[in-house]
C-alpha positions as CSV (number, residue, x, y, z in Angstrom):
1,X,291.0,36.5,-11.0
2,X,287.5,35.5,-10.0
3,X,286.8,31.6,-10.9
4,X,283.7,31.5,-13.2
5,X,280.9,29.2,-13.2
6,X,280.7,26.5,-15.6
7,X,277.8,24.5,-16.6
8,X,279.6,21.4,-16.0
9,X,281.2,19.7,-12.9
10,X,284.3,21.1,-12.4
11,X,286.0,17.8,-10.4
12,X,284.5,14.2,-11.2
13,X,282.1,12.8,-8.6
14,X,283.9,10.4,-6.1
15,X,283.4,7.7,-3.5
16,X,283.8,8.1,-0.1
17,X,283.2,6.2,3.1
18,X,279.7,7.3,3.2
19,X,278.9,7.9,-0.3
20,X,276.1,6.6,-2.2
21,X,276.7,7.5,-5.7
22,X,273.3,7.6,-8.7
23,X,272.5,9.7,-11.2
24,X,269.4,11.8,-10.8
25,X,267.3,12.5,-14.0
26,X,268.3,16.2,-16.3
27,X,270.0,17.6,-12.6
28,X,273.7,15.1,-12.9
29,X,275.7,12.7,-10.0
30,X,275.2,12.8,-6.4
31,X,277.2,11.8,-3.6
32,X,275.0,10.9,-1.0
33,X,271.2,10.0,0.0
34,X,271.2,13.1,1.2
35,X,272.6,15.0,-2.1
36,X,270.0,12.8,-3.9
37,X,267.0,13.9,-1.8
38,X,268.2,17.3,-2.2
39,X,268.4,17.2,-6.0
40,X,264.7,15.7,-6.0
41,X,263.2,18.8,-4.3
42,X,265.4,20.9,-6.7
43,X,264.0,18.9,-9.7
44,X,260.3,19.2,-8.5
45,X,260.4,23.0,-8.3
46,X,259.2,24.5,-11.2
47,X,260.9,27.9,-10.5
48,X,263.9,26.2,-11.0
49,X,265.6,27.5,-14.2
50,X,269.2,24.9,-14.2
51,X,271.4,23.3,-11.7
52,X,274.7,22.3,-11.8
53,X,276.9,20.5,-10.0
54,X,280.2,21.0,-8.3
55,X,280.2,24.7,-10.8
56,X,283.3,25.8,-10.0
57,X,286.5,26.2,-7.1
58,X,287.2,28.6,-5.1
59,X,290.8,29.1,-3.4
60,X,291.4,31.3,0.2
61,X,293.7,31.9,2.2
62,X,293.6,30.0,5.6
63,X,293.7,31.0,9.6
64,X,297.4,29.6,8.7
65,X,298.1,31.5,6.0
66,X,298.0,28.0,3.6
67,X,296.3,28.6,0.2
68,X,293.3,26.0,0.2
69,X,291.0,25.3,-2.4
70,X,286.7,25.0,-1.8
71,X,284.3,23.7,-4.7
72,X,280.7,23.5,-3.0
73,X,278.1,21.3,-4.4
74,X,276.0,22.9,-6.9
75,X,274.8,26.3,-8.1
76,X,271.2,27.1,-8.4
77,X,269.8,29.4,-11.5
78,X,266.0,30.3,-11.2
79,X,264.0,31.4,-13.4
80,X,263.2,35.0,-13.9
81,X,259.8,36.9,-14.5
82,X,258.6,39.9,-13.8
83,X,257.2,38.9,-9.9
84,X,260.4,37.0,-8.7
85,X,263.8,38.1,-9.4
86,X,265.5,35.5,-7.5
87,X,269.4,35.3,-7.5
88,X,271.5,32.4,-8.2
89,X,272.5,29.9,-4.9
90,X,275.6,28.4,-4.5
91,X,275.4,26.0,-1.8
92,X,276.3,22.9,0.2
93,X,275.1,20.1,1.4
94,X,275.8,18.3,4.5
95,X,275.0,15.9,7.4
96,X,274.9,18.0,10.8
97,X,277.3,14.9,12.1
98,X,279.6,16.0,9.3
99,X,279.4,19.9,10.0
100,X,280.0,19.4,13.5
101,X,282.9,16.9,13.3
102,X,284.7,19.9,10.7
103,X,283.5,22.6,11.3
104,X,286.7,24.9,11.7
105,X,287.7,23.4,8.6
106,X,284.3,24.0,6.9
107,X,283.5,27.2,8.5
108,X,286.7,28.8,6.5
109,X,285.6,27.5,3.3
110,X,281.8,28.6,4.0
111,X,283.1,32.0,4.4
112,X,285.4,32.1,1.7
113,X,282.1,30.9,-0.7
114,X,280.1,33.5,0.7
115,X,283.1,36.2,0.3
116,X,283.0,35.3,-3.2
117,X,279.0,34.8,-3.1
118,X,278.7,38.6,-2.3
119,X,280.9,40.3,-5.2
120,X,279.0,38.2,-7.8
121,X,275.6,39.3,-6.4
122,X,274.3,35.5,-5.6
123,X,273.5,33.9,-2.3
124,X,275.9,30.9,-0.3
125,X,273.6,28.0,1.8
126,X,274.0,25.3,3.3
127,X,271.5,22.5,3.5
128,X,271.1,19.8,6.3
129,X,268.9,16.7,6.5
130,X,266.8,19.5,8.9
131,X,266.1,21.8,6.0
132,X,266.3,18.6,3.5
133,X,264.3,15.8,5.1
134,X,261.0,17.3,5.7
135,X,257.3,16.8,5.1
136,X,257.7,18.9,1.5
137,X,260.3,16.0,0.5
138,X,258.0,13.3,1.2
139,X,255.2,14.4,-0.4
140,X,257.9,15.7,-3.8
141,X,258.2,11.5,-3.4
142,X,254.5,10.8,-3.5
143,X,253.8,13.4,-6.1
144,X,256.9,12.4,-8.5
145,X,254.2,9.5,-10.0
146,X,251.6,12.1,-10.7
147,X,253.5,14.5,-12.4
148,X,254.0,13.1,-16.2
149,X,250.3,11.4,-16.3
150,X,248.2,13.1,-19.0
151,X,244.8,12.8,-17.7
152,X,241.8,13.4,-20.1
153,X,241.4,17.3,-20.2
154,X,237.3,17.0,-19.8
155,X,237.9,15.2,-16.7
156,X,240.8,17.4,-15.3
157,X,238.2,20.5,-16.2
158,X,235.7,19.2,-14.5
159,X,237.3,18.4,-11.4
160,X,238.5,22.0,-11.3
161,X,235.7,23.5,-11.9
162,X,233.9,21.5,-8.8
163,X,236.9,22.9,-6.8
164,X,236.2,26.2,-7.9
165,X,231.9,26.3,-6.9
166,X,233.3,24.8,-3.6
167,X,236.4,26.8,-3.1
168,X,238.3,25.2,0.0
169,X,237.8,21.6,0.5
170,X,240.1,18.4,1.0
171,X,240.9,15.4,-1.7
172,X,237.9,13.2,0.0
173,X,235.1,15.8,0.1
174,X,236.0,17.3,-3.7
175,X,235.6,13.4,-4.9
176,X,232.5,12.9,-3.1
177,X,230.9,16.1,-4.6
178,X,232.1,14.9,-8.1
179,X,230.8,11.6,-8.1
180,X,229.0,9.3,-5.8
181,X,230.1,5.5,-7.4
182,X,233.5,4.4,-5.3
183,X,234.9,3.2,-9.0
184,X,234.5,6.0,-10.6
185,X,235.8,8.0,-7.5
186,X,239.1,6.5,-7.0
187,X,239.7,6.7,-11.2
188,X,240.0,10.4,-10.5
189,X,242.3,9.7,-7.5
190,X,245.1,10.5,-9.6
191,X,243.8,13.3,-11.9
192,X,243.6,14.9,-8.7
193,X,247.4,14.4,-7.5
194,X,248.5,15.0,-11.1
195,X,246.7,18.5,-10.7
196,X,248.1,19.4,-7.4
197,X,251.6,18.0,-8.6
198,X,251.4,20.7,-11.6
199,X,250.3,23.4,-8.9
200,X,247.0,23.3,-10.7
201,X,245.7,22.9,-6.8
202,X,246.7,25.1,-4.5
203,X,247.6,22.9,-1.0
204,X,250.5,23.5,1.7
205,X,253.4,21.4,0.6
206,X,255.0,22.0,4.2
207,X,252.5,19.5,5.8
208,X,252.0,15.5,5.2
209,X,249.5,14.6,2.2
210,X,246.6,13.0,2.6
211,X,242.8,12.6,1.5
212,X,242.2,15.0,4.5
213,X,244.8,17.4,3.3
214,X,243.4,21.0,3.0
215,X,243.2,22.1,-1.2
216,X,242.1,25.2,-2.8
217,X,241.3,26.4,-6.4
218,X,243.8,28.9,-7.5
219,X,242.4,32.3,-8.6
220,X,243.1,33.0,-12.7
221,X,245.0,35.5,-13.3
């Protein structure tokens, strides 16, 4: 029989050598910085139906015939709507020291999670600092701040609909055309992250913010 997913951990986050154990906010425990930065990117995606954690463990058959047991790191649900029909992720996280240091041991439980990944109809990754540690994490850092302020809906309105009679611009040149007094200007500072933290501004997440960064204004639908 198939193991089924659970919305709950199905072993109790421990302590290793290298661990560095936290909670992080409505996703659960991590086991390490790079777990934690993981789950941050997975909490700023609003695509992102549920996550949970160690979901469920899967047992194989290894190279020497030993029954072994795998339970990867978390499970991915995303949302679903009529443009994306994305499929659940089970995946794993890990340091490319890590990986390379066990990989014949890994590399049997990888495809024994991607074996089982297959009949259910979901995908199996794994994640390394290079797909974790990127440009889009640090600015998911510098956004985080922006994201629960509730700026004054006249002013967030405005400042969209300058964006919209200029169509393209970057942070510095959209605050220049709304205002010329330096005050006022760097008050709408964070109307304008909280706008692009909500995806209210269209911008490439993939490359360093700044007040340079290119932004557009999104089309209505």
């Amino acid at each position: 029989m198939k193991p089924l997913a659970t919305d709950q951990p199905v072993r109790e986050i421990r302590i290793a050598s290298r661990s560095v154990t936290g909670t992080v906010p409505s996703l659960g425990a991590y086991e390490s910085t790079l777990e934690r930065d993981f789950m941050e990117i997975l909490r700023f995606d609003p695509n992102i139906d549920r996550f949970v954690p160690q979901p469920l463990t899967i047992n194989f058959v290894d190279r020497a015939g030993c029954m072994r047991s795998y339970t990867p790191d978390g499970l991915i649900h995303f949302k679903q709507s009529s443009a994306s029909r994305a499929v659940p992720v089970l995946f794993e996280v890990k340091y490319r020291t890590d990986f390379r240091k066990d990989w014949k041991a890994l590399i049997q439980k990888f495809r024994a999670a991607k074996e089982y990944c297959i009949d259910k109809g979901w995908r199996f990754e794994v994640f390394t600092e290079r797909e974790i540690r990127t440009p889009y994490l640090n600015n998911v850092k510098f956004l985080w701040p922006y994201l629960d302020r509730r700026p004054v809906p006249e002013t967030a309105v405005e400042v969209l609909r300058i964006l919209a009679d200029l169509g393209e611009a970057d942070p510095d040149l959209l605050l220049c055309a709304i205002c010329h007094d330096l005050d006022n200007r760097a008050r709408l500072i964070p109307v304008l992250w909280h706008l692009v933290a909500t995806g209210s501004i269209g911008c490439d997440l993939n490359i360093p913010l700044n007040m340079r960064s290119r932004i557009w204004a999104l089309q209505d639908d």
